[in-house]
TIROLO-125549 format. One line per 8 residues: their letters; for each residue x, y, z of C-alpha. Coordinates in Angstrom, 3 decimals, padded with zeros to 6 digits, always signed. Example, Ala and Ser with C-alpha at 12.3 -4.5 7.8 and 13.67 -1.06 7.14 Angstrom:
<rs>
as) +012.300,-004.500,+007.800 ~ +013.670,-001.060,+007.140
</rs>
This chain:
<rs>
xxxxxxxx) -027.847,-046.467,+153.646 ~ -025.173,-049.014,+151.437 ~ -023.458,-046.710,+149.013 ~ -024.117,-049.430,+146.681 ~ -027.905,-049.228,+146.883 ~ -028.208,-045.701,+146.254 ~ -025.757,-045.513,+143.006 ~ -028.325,-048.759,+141.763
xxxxxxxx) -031.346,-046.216,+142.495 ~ -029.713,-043.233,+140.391 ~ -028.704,-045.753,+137.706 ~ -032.419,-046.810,+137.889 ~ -033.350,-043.613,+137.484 ~ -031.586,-042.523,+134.633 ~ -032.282,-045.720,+132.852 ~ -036.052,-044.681,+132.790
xxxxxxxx) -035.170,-040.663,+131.923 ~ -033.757,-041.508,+128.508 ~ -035.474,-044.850,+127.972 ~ -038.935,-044.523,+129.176 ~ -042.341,-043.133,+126.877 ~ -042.910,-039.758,+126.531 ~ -044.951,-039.650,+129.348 ~ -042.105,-040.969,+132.368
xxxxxxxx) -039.703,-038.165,+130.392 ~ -042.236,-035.680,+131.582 ~ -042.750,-037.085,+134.669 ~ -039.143,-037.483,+135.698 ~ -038.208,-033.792,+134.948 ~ -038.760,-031.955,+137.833 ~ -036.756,-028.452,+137.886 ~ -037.491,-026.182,+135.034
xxxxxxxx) -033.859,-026.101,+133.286 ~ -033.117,-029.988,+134.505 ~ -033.737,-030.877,+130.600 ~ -032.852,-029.318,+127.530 ~ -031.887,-030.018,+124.262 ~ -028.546,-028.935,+125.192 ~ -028.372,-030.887,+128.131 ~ -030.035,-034.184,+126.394
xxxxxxxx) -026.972,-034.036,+123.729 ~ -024.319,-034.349,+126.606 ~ -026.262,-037.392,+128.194 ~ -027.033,-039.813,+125.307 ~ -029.592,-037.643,+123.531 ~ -031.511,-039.106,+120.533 ~ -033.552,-036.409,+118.118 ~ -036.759,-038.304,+119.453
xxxxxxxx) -036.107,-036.989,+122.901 ~ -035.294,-033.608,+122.140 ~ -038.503,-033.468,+120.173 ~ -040.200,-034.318,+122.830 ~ -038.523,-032.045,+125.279 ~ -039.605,-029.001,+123.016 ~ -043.181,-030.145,+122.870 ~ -043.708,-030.806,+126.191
xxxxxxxx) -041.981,-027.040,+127.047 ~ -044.500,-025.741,+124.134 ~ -047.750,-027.444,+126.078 ~ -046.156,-026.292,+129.971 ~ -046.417,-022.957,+129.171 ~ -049.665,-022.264,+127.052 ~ -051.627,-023.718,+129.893 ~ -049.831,-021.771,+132.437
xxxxxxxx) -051.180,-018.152,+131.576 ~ -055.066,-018.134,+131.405 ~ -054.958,-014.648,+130.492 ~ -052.201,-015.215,+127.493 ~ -054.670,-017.547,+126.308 ~ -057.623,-015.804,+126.178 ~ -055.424,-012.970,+124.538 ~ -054.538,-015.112,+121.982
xxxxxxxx) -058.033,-016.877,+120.826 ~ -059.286,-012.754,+121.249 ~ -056.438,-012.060,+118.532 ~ -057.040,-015.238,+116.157 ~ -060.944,-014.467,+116.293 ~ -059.650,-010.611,+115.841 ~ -057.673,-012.011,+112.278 ~ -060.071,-013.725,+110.839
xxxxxxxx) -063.028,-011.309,+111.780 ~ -061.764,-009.112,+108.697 ~ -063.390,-012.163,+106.253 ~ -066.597,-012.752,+108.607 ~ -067.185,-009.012,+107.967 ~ -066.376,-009.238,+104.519 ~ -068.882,-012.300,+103.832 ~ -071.802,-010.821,+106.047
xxxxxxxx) -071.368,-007.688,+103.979 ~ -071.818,-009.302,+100.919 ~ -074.925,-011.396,+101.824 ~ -076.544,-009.274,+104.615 ~ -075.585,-005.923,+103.858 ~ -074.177,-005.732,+107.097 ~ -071.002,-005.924,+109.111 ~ -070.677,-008.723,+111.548
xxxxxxxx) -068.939,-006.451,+113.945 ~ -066.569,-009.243,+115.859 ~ -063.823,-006.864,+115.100 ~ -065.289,-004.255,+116.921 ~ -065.703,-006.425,+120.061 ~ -061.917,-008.091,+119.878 ~ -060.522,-004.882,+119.151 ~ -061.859,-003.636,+122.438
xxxxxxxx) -060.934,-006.433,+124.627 ~ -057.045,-006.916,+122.746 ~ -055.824,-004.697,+124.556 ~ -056.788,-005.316,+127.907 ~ -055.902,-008.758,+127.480 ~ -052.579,-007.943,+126.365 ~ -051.801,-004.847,+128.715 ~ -052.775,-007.972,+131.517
xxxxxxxx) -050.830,-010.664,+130.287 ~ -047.704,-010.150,+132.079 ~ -045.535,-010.006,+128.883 ~ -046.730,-006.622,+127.219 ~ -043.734,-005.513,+126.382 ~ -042.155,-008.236,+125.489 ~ -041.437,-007.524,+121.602 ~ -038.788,-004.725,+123.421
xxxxxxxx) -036.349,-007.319,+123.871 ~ -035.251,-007.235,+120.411 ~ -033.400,-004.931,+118.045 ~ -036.847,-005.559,+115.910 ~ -038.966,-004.549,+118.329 ~ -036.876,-001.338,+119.397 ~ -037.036,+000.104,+115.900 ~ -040.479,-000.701,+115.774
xxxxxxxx) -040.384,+001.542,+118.527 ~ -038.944,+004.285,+117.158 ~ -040.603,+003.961,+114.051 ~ -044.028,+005.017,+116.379 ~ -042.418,+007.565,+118.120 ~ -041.078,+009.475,+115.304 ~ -044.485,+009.771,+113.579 ~ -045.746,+010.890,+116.844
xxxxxxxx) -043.323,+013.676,+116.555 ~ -043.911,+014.251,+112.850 ~ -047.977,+014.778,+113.396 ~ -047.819,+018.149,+114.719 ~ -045.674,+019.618,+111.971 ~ -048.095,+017.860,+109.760 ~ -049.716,+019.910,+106.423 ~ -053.059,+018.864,+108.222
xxxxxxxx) -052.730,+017.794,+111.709 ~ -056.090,+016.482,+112.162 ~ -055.606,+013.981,+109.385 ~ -052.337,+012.964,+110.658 ~ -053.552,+012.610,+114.113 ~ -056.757,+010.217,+112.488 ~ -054.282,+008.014,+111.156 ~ -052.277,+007.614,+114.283
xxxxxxxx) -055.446,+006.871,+116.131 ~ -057.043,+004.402,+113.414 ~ -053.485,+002.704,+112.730 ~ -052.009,+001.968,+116.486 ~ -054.851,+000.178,+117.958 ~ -055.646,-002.005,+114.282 ~ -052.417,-002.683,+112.646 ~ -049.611,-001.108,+114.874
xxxxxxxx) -050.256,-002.743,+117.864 ~ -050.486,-006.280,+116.196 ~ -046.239,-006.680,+116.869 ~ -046.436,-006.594,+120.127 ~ -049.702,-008.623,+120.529 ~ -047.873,-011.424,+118.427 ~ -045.238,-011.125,+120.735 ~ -046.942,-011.084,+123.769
xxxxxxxx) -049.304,-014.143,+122.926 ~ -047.054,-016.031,+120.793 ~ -044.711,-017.355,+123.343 ~ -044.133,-020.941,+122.450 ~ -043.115,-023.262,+119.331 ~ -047.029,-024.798,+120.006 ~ -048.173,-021.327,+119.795 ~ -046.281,-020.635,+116.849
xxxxxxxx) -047.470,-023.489,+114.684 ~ -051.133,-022.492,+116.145 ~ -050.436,-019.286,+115.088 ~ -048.973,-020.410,+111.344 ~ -052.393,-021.984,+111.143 ~ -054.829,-019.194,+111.951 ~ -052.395,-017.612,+108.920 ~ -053.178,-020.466,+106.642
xxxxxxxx) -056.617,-020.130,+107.406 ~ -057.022,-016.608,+106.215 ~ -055.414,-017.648,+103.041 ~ -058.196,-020.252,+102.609 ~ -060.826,-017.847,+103.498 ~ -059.394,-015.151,+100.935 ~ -059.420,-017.984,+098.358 ~ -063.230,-018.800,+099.213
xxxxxxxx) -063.727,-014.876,+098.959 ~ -062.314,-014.400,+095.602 ~ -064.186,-017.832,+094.199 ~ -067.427,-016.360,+095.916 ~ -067.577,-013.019,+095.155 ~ -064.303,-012.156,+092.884 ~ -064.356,-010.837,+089.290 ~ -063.151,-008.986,+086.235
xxxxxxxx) -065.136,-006.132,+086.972 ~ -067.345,-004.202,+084.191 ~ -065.155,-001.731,+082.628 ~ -062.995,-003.434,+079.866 ~ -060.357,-001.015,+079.627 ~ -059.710,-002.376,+083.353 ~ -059.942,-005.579,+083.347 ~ -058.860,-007.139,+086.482
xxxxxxxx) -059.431,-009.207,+088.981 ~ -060.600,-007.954,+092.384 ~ -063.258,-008.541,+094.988 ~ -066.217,-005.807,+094.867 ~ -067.417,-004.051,+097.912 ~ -064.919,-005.627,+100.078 ~ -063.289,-003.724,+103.245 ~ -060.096,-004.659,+102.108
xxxxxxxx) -059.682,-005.924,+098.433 ~ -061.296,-004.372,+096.357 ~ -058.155,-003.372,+094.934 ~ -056.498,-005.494,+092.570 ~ -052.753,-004.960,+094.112 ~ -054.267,-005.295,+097.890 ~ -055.627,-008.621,+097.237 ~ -052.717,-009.566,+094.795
xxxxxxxx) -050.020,-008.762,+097.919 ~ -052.582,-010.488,+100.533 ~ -052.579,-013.849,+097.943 ~ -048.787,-013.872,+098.055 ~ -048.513,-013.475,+101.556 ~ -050.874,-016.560,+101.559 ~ -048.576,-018.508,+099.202 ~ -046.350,-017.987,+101.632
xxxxxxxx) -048.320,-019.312,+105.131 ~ -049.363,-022.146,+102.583 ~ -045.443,-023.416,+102.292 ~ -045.837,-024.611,+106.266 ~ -048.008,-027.556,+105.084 ~ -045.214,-028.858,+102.499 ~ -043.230,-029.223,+106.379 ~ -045.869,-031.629,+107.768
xxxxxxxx) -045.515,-035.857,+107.240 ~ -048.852,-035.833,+105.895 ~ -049.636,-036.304,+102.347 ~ -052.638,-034.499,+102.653 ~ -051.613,-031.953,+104.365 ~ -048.598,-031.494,+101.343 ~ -051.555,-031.463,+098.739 ~ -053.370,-029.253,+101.017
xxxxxxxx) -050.859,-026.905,+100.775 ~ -049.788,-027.673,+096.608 ~ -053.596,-026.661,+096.178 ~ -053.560,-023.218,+098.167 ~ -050.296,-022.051,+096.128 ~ -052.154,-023.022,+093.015 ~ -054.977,-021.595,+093.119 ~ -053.548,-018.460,+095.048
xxxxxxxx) -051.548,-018.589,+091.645 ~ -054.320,-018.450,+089.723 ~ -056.276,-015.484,+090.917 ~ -052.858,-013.528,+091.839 ~ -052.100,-013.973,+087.688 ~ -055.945,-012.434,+087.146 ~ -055.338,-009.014,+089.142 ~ -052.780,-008.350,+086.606
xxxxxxxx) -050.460,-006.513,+089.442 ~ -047.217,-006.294,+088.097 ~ -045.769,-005.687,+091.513 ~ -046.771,-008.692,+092.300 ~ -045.557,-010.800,+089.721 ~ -041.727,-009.271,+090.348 ~ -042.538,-010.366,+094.397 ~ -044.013,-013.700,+093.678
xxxxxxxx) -040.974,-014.179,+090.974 ~ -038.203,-013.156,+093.739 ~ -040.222,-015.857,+096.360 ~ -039.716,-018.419,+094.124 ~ -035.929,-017.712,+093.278 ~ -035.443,-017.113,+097.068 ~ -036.854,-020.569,+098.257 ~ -035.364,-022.229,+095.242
xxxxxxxx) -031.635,-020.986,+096.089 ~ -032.270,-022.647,+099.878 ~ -034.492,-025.858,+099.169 ~ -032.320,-028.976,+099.212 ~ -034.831,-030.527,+097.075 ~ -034.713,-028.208,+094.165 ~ -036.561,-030.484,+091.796 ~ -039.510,-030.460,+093.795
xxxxxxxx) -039.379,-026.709,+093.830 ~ -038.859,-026.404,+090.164 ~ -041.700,-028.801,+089.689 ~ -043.721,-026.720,+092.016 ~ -042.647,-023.701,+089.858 ~ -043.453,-025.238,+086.612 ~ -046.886,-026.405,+087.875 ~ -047.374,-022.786,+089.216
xxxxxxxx) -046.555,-020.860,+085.958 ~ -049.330,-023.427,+083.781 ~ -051.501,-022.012,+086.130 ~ -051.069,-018.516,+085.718 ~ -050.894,-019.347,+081.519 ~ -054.309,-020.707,+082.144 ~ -055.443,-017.891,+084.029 ~ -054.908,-016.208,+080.405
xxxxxxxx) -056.385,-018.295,+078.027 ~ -059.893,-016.682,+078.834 ~ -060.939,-013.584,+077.120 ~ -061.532,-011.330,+080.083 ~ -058.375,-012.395,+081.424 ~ -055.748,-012.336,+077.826 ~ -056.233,-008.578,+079.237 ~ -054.256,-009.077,+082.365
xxxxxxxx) -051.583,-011.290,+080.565 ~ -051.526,-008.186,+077.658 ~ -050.997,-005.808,+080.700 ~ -048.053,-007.601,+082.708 ~ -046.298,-007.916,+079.325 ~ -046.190,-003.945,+079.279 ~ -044.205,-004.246,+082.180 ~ -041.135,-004.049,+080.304
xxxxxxxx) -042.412,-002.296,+077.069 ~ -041.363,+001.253,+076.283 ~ -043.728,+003.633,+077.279 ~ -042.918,+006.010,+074.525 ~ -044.112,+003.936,+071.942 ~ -047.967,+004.237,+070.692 ~ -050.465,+002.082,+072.799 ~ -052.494,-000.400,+070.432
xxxxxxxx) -055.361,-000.524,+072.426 ~ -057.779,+001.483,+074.854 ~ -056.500,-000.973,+077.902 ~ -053.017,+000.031,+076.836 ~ -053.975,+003.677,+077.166 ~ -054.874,+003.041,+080.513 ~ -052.073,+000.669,+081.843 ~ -049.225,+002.968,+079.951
xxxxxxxx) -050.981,+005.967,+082.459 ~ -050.577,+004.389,+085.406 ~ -046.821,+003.373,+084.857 ~ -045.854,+006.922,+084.005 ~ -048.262,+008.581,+086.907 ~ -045.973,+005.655,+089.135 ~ -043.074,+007.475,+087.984 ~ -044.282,+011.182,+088.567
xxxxxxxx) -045.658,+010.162,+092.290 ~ -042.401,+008.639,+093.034 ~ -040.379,+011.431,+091.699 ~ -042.690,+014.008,+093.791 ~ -042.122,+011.869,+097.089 ~ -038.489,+011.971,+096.497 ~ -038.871,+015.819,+096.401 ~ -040.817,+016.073,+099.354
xxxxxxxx) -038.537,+013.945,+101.142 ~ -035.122,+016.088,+100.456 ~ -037.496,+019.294,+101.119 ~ -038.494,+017.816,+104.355 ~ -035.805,+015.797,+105.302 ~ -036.442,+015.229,+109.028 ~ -040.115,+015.036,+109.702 ~ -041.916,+014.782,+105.850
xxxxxxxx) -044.876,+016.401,+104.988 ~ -046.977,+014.399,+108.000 ~ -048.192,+011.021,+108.319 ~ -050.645,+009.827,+105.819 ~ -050.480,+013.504,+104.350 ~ -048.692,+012.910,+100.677 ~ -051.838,+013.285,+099.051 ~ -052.685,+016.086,+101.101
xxxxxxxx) -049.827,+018.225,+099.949 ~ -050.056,+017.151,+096.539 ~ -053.127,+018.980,+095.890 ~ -052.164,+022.182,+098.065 ~ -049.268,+022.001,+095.913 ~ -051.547,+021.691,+092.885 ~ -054.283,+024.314,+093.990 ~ -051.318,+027.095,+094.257
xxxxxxxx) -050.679,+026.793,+090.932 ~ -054.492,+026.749,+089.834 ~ -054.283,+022.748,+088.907 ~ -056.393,+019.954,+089.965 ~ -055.082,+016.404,+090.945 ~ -056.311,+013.418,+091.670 ~ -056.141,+012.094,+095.051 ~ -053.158,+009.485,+094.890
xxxxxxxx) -050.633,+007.966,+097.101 ~ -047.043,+007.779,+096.265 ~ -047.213,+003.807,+095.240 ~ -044.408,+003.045,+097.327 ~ -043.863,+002.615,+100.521 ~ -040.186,+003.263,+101.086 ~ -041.181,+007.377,+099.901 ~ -044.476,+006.949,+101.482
xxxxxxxx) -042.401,+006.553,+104.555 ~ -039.647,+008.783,+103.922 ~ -042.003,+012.133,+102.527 ~ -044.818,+011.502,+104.956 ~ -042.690,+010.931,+108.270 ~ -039.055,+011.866,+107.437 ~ -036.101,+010.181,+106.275 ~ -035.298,+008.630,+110.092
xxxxxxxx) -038.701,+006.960,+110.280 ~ -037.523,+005.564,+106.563 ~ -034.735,+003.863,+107.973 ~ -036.729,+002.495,+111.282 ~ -038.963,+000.871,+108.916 ~ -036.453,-000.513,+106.583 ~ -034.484,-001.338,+109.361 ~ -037.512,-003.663,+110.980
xxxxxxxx) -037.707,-005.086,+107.842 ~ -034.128,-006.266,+106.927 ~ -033.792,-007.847,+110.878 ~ -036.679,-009.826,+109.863 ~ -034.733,-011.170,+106.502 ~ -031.663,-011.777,+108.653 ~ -033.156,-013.316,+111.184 ~ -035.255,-015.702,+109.380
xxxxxxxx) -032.665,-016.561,+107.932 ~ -030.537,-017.174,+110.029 ~ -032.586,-019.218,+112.082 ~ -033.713,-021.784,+108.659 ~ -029.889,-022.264,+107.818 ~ -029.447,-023.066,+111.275 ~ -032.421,-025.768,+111.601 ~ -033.079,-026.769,+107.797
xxxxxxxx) -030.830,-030.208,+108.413 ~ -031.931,-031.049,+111.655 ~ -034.871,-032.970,+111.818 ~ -035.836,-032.143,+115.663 ~ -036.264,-028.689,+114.454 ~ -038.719,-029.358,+111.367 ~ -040.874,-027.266,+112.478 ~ -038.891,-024.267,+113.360
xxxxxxxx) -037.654,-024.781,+109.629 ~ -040.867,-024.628,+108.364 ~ -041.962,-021.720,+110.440 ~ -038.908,-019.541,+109.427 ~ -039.109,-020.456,+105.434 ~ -042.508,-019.277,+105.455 ~ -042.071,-015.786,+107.245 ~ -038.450,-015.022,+105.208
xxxxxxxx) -040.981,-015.685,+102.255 ~ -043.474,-013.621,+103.655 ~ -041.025,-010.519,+104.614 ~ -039.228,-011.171,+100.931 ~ -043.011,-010.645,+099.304 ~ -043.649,-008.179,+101.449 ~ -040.241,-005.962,+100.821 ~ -040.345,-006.399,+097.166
xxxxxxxx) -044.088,-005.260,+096.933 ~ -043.120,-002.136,+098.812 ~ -041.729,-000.750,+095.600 ~ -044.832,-001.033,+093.745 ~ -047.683,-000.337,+096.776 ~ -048.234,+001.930,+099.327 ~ -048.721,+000.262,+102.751 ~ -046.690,+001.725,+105.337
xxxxxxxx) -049.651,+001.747,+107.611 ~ -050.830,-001.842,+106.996 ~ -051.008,-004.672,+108.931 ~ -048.510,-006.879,+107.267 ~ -045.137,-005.961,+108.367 ~ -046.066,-005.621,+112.659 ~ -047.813,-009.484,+112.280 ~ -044.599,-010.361,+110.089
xxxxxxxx) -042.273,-008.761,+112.718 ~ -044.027,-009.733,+115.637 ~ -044.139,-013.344,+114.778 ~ -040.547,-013.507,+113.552 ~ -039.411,-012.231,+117.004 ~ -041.743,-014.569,+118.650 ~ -040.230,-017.396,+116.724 ~ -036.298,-015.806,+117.477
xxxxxx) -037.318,-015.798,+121.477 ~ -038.989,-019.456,+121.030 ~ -035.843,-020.780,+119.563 ~ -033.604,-019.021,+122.048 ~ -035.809,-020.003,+124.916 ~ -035.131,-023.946,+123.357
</rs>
């Protein structure tokens, strides 16, 4: 064969790799590492190309695992079944029991899909771990065993377990984005929740917004911290080229705004205040941030101008009042309690952790020895958590479980991070930007809150972990 001829065929060739439609770059690429990113900048790459590299790897591999997928639309259905039971409660009476059935098959689904323990492969996931494993080993030295041992098998299977099923199903940049959108679509449902069946409540000393009879918020600070953590998922859109999708995602902050501002949670306000510093400080367009800001805070000051809700805006400005001085009114009375019973739960946890340093009081068990505590001196308490999750942590499970948990959470800071410096300026990456803003966010709401709530066994930080190492192995795997 004429040497000529065949270096004309490989010129040929290459001509159509970097030149051709997305659909010859697919076509030529035969081997699984034969094109990269990396590789496309030492051959003539354009950001075009590698964009198209990524999404073609993203689309390869969700179709190649049947069982991933059906793991994955078994854990988006298993998200957003929280609101469908919610909603059928309030009209039916009755739950609509799709958690039940997901929360069955999750796990088979995800012991199956070949990449169970994936969330292992990181420092994250190894503390996560740990964390597990050292409440196992507090439960039977546990004030009440039996509780402890309820907690561990209500909390694994519905909120621990949710890491490693983001990791395991999560395994792509398409996934991811998928993924950011079953997130932005619980923060639409909560918003249709709290316009539907939301309000002040009856008593007027307590005044605040909440959701009545719901499984999860009827609680003004629960559904405060889940609206932030929606303000957050809701940043993604401002990432797309679409104007609608921007006003989309203007109008979800807003009105998350708005009903956050109602619940009067002043945990929330310090979180929601430290978001918007944090993405101000990175944004390279910071007077579209400050306009976002501005447009944000007229929201919350018209949140106020109604009577039922001048209360809330009354009780956030006690935040930094002195507690010492005489309240003014009876809703005073009551939010002047509740900071200084803040103060003597935290002080208690902190006693309970240096009394038992190593293993706490049990998991879930704070309240517990509270009132055995209270009954041996002939007193009766009320049943109350420590309202904080670092103690929580620390006097239920032992100072090492404390820093396991705090440990999870500062990789996830660091590694967000990381990763948005590292993409913010490249435009192939938008979306990886995007993605990473909006879980540093999320982890920053959700580390600031833990001051003021008590969530250790939530759901929030494993889907916040799990889908920041998803996104780390995504962006390695690039």
């Amino acid at each position: 064969m004429p040497r000529a001829w065949v270096i004309h065929a490989i010129e040929s060739s290459l001509s159509i790799l970097f030149a051709g439609p997305a659909k010859d770059l697919a076509r030529n690429v035969t081997a699984k590492t034969a094109l990269t990113p990396w590789t496309l900048k030492s051959a003539h790459s354009t950001k075009v190309q590698t964009a198209i590299v990524l999404a073609q790897a993203g689309r390869s591999s969700a179709r190649s695992h049947p069982i991933e997928n059906a793991g994955f639309a078994l854990y988006c259905i298993y998200v957003l079944s929280g609101f469908a039971n919610d909603w059928s409660l309030h009209v039916f009476g009755t739950k609509a029991y799709l958690s039940t059935v997901t929360l069955v098959l999750l796990p088979l689904a995800w012991l199956f899909s070949g990449k169970a323990l994936r969330g292992l492969r990181s420092a994250t996931g190894l503390c996560w771990a740990a964390f597990l494993l050292w409440m196992i080993l507090a439960t039977p030295l546990s004030v009440w065993r039996g509780g402890s041992a309820a907690l561990l098998v209500n909390y694994v299977p519905r909120a621990y377990l949710d890491f490693f099923y983001t990791c395991a199903f999560v395994t792509s940049l398409r996934r991811c984005r998928q993924w950011m959108y079953v997130q932005i679509a619980s923060g639409a449902a909560l918003l249709l929740s709290c316009l539907a069946f939301g309000n002040m409540g009856d008593d007027p000393s307590q005044a605040r917004f909440s959701i009545p009879h719901s499984l999860f918020y009827a609680n003004s600070n629960d559904l405060a911290l889940a609206l932030l953590l929606g303000i957050s998922s809701f940043l993604f859109l401002f990432h797309q080229p679409s104007r609608a999708g921007r006003l989309a995602g203007m109008a979800g902050i807003l009105c998350s705004t708005f009903y956050a501002f109602r619940t009067g949670s002043r945990g929330a306000v310090i979180a929601a205040s430290a978001m918007l510093i944090l993405i101000f400080l990175l944004s390279r367009n910071k007077w579209k941030v400050t306009g976002l800001g501005i447009a944000a805070l007229v929201v919350a000051l018209a949140a106020a101008i109604g009577g039922e809700s001048s209360s809330s805006l009354h009780r956030l400005a006690l935040l930094t009042s002195d507690t010492s001085s005489p309240p003014e009114s009876e809703s005073d009375v009551s939010s002047v309690a509740s900071q200084v019973q803040r103060e003597e739960l935290f002080k208690t946890s902190l006693r309970y952790t240096l009394r038992h340093p190593l293993f706490g009081v049990g998991p879930d068990q704070f309240a517990t020895a509270v009132s055995q505590d209270a009954a041996r001196a002939s007193q009766h308490l009320p049943w109350l958590g420590t309202h904080n999750t670092y103690t929580q942590v620390s006097s239920e499970c032992g100072i090492p479980a404390l820093i396991f948990y705090a440990a999870v959470i500062g990789l996830c800071l660091e590694s967000n991070l990381r990763l948005y410096r590292r993409t913010r300026d490249r435009p192939a990456y938008r979306d990886l930007a995007g993605l990473s803003r909006c879980l540093l966010a999320g982890t920053l709401v959700f580390a600031v809150s833990a001051f003021f709530f008590h969530m250790a066994y939530s759901a929030y930080l494993p889907t916040l972990a799990g889908f920041t190492v998803a996104l780390t192995q995504t962006k390695q795997r690039a």
